[in-house]
C-alpha positions as CSV (number, residue, x, y, z in Angstrom):
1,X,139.9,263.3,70.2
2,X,140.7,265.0,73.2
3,X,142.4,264.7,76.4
4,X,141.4,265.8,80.3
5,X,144.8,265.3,82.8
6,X,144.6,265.1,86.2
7,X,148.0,265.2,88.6
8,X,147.5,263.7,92.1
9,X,150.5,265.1,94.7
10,X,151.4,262.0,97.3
11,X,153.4,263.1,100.0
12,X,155.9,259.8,100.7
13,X,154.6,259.0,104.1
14,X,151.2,259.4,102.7
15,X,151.5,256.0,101.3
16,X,153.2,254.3,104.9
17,X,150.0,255.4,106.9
18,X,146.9,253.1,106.9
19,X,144.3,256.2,107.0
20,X,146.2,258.2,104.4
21,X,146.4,255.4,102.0
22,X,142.5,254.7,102.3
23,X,142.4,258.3,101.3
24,X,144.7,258.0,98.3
25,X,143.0,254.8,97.2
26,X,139.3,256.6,97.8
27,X,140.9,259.4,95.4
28,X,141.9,257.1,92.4
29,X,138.4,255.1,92.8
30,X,136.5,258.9,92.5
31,X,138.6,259.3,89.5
32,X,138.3,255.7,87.9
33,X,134.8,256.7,88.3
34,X,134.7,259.5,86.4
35,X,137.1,258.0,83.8
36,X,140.6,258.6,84.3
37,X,142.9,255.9,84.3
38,X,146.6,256.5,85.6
39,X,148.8,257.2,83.0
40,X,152.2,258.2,84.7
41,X,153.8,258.8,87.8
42,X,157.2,260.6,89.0
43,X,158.5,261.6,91.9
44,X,160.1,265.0,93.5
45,X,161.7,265.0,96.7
46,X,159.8,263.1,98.6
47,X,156.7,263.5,96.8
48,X,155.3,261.0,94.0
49,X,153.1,262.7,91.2
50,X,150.0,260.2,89.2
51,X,149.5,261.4,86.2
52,X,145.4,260.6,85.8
53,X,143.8,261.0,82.1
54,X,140.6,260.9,80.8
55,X,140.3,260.4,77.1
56,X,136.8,262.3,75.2
């Protein structure tokens, strides 16, 4: 079995504005799509990372 990862950067205030956060939401739908499914997030700064895999 193998393994496709995807890592999403959020910028922190990405997530406080309405328009950004449709964006970010649009993203992870496109991926769910294709078959990713969030596996882990962390954050740096004031960035959070999602951690998107997709098993095949």
């Amino acid at each position: 079995m193998t393994a496709d990862h995807r890592v999403l950067r959020v910028h922190g205030g990405r997530l406080v504005v309405a328009e950004r956060r449709l964006d970010l939401e649009s993203e992870l739908d496109a991926a769910a799509a294709e078959g990713f499914e969030l596996v882990d997030s962390f954050a740096v700064d004031d960035n959070v990372y999602l951690v998107l895999r997709r098993r095949g």
